[in-house]
VOGU-3710 file (C-alpha; in Angstrom, 3 decimals, decimal comma):
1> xxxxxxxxxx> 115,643/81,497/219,320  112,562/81,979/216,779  110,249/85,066/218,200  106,308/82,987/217,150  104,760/85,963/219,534  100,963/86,893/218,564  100,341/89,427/221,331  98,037/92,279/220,883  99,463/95,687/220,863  101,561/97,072/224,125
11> xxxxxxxxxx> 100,659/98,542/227,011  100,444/102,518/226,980  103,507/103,188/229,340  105,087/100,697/227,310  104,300/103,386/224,635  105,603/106,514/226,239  108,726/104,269/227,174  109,618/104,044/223,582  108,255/107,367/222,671  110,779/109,161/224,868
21> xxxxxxxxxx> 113,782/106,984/223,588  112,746/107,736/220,130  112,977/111,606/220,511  116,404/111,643/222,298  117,166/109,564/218,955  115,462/111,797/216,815  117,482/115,174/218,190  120,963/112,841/216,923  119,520/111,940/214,128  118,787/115,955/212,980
31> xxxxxxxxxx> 122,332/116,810/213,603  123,752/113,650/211,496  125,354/114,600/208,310  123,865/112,750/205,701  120,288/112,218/207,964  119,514/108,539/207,208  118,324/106,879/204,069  115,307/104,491/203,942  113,226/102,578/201,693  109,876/102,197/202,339
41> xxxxxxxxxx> 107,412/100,081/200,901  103,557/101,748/201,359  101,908/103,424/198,556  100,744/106,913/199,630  101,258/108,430/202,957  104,630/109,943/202,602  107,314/108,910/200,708  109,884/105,854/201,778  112,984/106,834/199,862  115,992/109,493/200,482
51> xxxxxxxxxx> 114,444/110,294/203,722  116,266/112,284/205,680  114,630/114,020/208,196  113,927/111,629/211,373  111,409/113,592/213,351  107,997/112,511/214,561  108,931/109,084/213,732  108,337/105,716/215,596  108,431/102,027/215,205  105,015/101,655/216,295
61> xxxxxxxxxx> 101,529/100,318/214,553  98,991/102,934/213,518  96,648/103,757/216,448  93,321/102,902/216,251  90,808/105,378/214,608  89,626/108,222/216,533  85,982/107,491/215,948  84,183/104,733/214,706  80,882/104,305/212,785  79,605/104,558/216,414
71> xxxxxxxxxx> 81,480/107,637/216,605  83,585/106,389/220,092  87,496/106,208/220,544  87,214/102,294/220,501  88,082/99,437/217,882  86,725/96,224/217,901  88,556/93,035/218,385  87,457/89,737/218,764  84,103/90,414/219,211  84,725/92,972/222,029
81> xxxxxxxxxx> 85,232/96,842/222,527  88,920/97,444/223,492  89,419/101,523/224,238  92,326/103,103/222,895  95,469/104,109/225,092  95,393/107,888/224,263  98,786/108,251/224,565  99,374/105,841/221,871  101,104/107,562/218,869  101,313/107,034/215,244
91> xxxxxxxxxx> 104,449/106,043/213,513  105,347/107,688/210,514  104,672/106,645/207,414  108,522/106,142/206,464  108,521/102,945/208,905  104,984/101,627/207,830  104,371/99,137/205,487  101,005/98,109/204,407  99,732/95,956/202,170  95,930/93,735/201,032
101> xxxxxxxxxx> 97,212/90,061/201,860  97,776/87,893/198,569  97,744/84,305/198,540  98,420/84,250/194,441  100,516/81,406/193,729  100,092/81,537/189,741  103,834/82,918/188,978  105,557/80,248/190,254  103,580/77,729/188,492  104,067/79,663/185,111
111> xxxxxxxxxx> 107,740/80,429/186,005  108,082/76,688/186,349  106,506/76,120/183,378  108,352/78,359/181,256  112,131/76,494/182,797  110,509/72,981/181,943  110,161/74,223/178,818  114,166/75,458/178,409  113,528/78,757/178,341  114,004/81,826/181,023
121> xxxxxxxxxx> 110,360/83,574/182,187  109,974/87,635/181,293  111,337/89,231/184,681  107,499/91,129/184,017  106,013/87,725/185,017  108,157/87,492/188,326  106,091/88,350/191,692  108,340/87,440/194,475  105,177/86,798/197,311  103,903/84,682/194,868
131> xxxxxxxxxx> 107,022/82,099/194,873  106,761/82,607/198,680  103,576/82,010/199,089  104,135/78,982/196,842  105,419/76,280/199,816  103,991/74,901/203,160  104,743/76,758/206,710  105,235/76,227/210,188  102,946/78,941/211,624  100,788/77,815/214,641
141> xxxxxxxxxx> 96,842/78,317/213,354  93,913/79,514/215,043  91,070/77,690/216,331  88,074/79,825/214,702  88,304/82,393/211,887  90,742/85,354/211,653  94,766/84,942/211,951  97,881/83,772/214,133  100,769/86,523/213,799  104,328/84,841/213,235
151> xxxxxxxxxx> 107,213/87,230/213,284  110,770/86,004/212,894  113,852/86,977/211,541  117,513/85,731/210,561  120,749/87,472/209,557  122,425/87,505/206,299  126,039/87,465/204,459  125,311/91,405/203,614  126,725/93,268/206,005  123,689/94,151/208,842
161> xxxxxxxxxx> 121,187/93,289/206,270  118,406/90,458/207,788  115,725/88,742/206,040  112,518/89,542/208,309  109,158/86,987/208,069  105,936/87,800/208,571  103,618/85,265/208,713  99,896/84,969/208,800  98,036/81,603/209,337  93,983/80,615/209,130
171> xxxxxxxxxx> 92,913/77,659/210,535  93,165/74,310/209,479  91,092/73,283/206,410  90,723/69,724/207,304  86,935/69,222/207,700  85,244/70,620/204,717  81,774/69,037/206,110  81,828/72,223/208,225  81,959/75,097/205,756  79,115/76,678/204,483
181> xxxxxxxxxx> 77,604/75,630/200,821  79,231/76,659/197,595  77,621/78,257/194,569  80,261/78,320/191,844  80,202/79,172/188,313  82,439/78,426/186,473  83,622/80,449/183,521  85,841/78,249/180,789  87,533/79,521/177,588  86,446/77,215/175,192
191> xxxxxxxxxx> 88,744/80,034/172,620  90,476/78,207/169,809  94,030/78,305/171,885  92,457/76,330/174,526  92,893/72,963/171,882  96,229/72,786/173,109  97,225/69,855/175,337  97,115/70,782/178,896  94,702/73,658/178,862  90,885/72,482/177,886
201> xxxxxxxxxx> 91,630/68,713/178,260  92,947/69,658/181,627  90,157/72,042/182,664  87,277/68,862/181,829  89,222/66,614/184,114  89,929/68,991/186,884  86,184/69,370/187,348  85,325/66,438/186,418  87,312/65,439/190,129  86,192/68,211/191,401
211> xxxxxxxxxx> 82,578/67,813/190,674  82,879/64,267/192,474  84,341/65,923/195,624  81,710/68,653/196,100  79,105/68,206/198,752  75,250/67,601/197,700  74,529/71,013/199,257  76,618/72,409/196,733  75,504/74,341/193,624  77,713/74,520/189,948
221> xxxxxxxxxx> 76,866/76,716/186,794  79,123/76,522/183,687  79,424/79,493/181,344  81,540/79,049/177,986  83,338/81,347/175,903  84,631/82,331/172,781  83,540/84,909/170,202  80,776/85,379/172,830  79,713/83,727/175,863  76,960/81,404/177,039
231> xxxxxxxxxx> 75,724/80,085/179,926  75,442/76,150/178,986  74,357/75,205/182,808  72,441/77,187/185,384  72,874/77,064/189,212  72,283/73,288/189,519  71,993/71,916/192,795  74,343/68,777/193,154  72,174/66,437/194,572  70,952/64,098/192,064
241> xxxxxxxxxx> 72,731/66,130/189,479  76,017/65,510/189,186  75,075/62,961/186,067  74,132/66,518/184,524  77,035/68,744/185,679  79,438/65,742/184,179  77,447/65,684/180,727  77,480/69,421/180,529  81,229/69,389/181,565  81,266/66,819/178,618
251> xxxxxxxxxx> 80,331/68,454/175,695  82,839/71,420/176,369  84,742/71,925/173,227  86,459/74,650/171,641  85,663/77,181/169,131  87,228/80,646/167,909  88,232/83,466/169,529  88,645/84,813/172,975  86,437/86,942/174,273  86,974/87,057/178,055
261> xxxxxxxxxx> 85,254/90,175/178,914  81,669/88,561/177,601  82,944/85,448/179,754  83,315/87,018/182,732  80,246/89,415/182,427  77,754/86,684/181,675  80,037/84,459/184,343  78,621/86,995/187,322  75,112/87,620/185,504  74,565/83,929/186,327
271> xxxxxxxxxx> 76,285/83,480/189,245  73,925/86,586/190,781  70,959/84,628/189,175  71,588/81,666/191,240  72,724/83,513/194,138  72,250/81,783/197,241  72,072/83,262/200,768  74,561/82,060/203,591  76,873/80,294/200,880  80,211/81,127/199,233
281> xxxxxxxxxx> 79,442/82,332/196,117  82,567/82,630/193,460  83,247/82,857/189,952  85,895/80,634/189,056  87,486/81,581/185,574  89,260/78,960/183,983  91,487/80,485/181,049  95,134/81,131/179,237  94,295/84,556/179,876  94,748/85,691/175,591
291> xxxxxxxxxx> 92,145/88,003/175,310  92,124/88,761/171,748  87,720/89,632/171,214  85,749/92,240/172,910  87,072/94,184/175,580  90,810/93,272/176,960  91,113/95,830/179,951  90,563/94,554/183,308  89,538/97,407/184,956  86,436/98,100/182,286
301> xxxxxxxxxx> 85,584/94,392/182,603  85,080/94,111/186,546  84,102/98,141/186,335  80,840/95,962/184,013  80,179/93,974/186,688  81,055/96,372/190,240  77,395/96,049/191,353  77,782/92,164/191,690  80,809/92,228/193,404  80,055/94,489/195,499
311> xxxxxxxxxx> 76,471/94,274/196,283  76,928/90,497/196,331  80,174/89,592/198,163  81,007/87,478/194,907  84,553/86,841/194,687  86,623/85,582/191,730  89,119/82,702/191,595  91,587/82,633/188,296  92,990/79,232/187,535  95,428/79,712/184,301
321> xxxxxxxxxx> 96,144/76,977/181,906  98,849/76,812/178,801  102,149/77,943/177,648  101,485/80,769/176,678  99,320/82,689/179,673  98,494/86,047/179,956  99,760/86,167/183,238  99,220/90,057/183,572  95,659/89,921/182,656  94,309/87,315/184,706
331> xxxxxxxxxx> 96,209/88,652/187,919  95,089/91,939/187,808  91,139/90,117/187,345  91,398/88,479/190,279  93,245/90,893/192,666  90,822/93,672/191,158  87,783/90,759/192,055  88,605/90,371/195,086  90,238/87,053/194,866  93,498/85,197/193,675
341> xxxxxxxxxx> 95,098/82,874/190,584  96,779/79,956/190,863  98,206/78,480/187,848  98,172/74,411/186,389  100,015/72,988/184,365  99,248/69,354/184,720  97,571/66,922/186,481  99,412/66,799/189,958  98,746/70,619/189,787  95,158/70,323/188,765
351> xxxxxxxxxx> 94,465/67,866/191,368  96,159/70,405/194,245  94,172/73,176/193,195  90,831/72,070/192,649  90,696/68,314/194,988  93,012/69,222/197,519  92,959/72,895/198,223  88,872/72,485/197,626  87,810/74,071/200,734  90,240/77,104/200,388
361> xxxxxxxxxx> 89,398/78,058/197,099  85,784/77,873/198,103  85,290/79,336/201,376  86,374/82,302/203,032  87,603/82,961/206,542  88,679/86,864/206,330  87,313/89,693/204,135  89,563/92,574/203,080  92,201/91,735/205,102  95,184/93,712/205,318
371> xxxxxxxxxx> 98,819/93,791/206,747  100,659/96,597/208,329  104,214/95,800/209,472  106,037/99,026/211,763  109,776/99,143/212,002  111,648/100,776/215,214  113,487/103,632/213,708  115,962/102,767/217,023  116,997/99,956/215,549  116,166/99,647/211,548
381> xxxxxxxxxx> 117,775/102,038/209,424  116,299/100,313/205,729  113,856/98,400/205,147  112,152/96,563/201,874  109,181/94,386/201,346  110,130/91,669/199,074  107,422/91,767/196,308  103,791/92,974/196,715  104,315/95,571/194,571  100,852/95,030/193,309
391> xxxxxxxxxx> 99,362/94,869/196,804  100,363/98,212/198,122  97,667/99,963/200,442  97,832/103,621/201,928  99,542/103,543/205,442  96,300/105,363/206,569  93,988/103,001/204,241  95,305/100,091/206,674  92,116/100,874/209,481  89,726/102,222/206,453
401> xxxxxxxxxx> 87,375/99,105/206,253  85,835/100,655/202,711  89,416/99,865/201,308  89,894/96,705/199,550  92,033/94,056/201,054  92,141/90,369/200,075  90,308/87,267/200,648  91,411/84,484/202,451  89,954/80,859/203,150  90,815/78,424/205,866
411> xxxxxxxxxx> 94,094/76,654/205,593  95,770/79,415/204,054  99,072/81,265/204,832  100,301/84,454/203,914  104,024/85,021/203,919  105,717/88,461/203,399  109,555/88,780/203,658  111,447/91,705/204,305  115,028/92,548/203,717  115,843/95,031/206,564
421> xxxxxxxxxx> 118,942/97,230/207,493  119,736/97,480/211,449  121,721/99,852/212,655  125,418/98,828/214,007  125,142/98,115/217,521  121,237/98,119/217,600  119,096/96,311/220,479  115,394/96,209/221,155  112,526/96,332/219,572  112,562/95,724/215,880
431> xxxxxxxxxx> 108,650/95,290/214,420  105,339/95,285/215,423  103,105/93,362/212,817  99,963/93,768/212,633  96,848/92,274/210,430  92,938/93,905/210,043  90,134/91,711/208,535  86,470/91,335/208,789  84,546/88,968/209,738  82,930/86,792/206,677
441> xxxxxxxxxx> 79,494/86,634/207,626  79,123/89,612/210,187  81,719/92,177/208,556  82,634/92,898/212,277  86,440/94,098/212,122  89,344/92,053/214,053  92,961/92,580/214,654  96,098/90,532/215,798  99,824/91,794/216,122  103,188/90,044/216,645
451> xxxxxxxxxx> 106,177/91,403/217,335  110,211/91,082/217,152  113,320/91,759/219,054  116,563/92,028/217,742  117,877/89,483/219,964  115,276/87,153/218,353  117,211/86,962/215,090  119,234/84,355/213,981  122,892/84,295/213,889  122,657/83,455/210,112
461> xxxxxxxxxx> 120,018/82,099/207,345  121,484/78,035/207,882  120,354/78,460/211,348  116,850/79,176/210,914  114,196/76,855/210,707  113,921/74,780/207,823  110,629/76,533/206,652  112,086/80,203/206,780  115,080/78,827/205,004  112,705/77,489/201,882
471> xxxxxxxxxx> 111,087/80,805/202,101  114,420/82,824/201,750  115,613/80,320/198,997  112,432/81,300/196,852  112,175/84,646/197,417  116,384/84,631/196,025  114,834/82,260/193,051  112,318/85,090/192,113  115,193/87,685/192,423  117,428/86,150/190,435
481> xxxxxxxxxx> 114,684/85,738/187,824  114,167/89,353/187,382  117,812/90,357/188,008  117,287/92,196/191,693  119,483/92,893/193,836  118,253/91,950/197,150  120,890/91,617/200,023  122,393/88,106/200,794  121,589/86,583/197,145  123,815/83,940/197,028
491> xxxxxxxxxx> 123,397/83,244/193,378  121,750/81,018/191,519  124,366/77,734/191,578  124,147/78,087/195,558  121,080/78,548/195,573  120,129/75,349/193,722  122,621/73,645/196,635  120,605/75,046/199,220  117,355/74,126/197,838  118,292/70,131/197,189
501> xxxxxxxxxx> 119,637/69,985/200,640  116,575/71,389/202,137  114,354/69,081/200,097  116,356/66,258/201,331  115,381/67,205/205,069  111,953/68,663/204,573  111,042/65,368/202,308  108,822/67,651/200,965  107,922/67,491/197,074  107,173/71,116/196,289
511> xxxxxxxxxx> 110,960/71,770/197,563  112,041/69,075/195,572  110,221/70,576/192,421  111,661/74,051/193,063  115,527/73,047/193,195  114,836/71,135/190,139  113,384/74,451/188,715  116,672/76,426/189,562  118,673/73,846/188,124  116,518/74,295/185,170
521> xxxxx> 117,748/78,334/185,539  121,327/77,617/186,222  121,434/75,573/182,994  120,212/78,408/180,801  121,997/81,418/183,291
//
């Protein structure tokens, strides 16, 4: 039975229920021998490893703030004031984990890449969420913005060890004629490396088709770069223009040297120029990411340009391009600009990013949003997010709406796996998850929680659902690739079994191309 549970958080007596079984654990747990050792995933907040004192802890989600900027004891939550149960406790921070959702899918792309090209990617390039995030889901949606909470689970091989899902769904993305207008510059490396095949050439075509699918209310600007950067087009309304966007998207071609910092400087000067109220306004950098010109540090380059992304709401959207990509680079640009990369390396990929995913690379459904996942110390005795290292958000950051958290458009999920320890014998109550976002327009904060039950779990991996079984088979992939150790890994040649199987029942493509990409890997293991 699959736990799909988006309930808000439980009753107070519910609370002191729990609370009461946890200290009568707690008082066992002080006179164990070795205490207990856990391995947390949250940056700041206490410390998640070779813990071994068990008191004042809990398994449940951070209460809400004790005062708001109305200075009451009530949050907010779809649109209404909910008071807080004061009995409600906080867990501590040794079974929190909280992180800014991600939806970065550029890894995979350039780890595929990089095994269609015979060789093995740098384990540095390897971010497991983002091969995860990689693949459709089966997580009911919501009807307006904000989230659905999915929380299920399924044993493993390794002794007690289960692979835990969290999963976060927008709403559908079908009708684009219902999103607000778009104001998009976009930033292309015109840099000498960009001559190869598959990175300029690409880059003209992709908006080229994506120029034809934007609406009339739409805006574009184009800003080049290479030694230095120009803006060739300014905010240009599409109506009766697209003749003009085209022609300047014509007459791209490539210079010298790379000089990305320029690019993306001038990229937000112009995009604040033609700022327009009540539409999405992004900069969408198109580039292999080889800063060579100028300055090379993404935190100087976006510290250049803090007022507009700030002041502005103007988010940035990496696409990368080439064989060689600097992956690291571009990533931290667009997790640092409040945005996300996806990577393309030809023209099925080009298509899915900029004609097919259109509306969810333009518009937004959830500001800083944020994840915070609490274990049951009855019941888990490890624990171990499965990438995000990158992500990582103070356990007491995850209610602190002035701390960064990602963006997120409609048709999105967000998938984050855990690998998680119970205890022998263990029944109950095994997670509370919980995401915090704001509103897009009104900034109003909103939260929804799911939880699971140990009885919820599946027997074993082959009897989940098809879906969770892709996601565990890609978030082994990534581990393989960078030589972890996460429980269950069945290895590479099973593995690529599992995968071929499950495209053969999903009929699903993307499966199809990622068993072809661990062949590629067993091949060259």
């Amino acid at each position: 039975m699959e736990s799909n549970q988006t309930g808000r958080t439980r009753p107070a007596q519910e609370y002191a229920r729990h609370r009461t079984r946890h200290l009568r654990a707690t008082l066992l747990a002080l006179t164990a021998a070795g205490g207990l050792l856990l391995t947390g995933c949250s940056a700041g907040g206490g410390s998640h490893s070779d813990s071994s004192n068990g008191a004042n802890r809990t398994g449940f989600p951070a209460p809400a703030p004790v005062t708001t900027s109305g200075g009451d004891n009530s949050s907010e939550q779809d649109g209404e004031q909910t008071s807080t149960p004061a009995d409600k406790i906080a867990p501590s921070p040794d079974y929190l984990s909280t992180f800014a959702l991600d939806v970065d899918t550029a890894s995979y792309g350039y780890a595929r890449r990089v095994l269609a090209d015979g060789q093995l990617p740098d384990p540095s390039t390897i971010r497991p969420e983002e091969f995860v995030n990689s693949f459709r889901q089966d997580y009911e949606r919501p009807d307006g913005n904000g989230f659905t909470v999915t929380v299920d689970g399924a044993r493993t091989d390794s002794a007690n060890w289960s692979l835990v899902r969290v999963g976060l769904a927008t709403r559908t993305a079908d009708d684009s004629d219902e999103r607000p207008p778009a104001a998009l510059t976009f930033v292309i490396d015109v840099s000498g490396s960009m001559a190869e095949t598959g990175r300029l050439d690409l880059a003209k075509k992709s908006l080229d088709e994506m120029t034809d699918r934007l609406r009339d209310d739409d805006s574009v600007a184009l800003v080049t770069f290479s030694d230095e950067a120009e803006t060739v087009l300014p905010m240009t309304r599409l109506d009766g223009h697209r003749g003009k966007v085209h022609h300047a998207i014509d007459e791209l071609e490539t210079q010298s040297s790379t000089n990305l910092g320029a690019g993306v400087e001038t990229g937000y000067a112009t995009a604040t120029e033609g700022l327009r109220e009540g539409a999405t306004n992004r900069v969408v950098l198109i580039s292999d990411g080889l800063a060579n010109t100028g300055d090379t540090n993404a935190d100087s380059i976006l510290e250049r340009i803090s007022n507009e992304r700030r002041d502005h709401g103007i988010t940035l959207f990496g696409v990368g391009v080439g064989s060689d990509y600097g992956d690291a680079l571009m990533e931290k640009l667009a997790d640092k600009g409040d945005g996300h990369t996806a990577y393309v390396s030809d023209d099925a990929d080009a298509r899915k990013v900029f004609v097919d995913q259109l509306p969810q690379n333009i518009d937004l459904t959830a500001r800083d949003a944020k994840a915070q996942v609490a274990f049951d110390p009855e019941t888990v005795a490890q624990f171990r997010l499965i990438g995000y290292e990158d992500r990582k958000v103070a356990d007491d950051d995850f209610r602190n709406d002035n701390v960064d958290g990602g963006e997120i458009g409609p048709g999105h999920t967000v998938t984050a796996l855990y690998a998680v320890r119970t205890r022998p014998g263990a029944e109950g109550h095994l997670a509370t998850a919980s995401v915090r976002w704001l509103d897009p327009d009104s900034r109003a904060p909103h939260e929804e929680s799911g939880q699971l039950e140990t009885d919820a779990l599946h027997d074993s991996l082959s009897s989940a659902s098809p879906r969770f079984q892709v996601t565990a088979v890609a978030a082994y992939f990534a581990d393989s690739l960078r030589s972890g150790n996460l429980p269950g890994n069945p290895g590479l040649g099973e593995l690529a079994d599992r995968a071929h199987a499950l495209a053969k029942r999903t009929e699903d493509k993307d499966v199809r191309q990622l068993a072809e990409a661990i062949d590629e890997a067993v091949r060259m293991d």
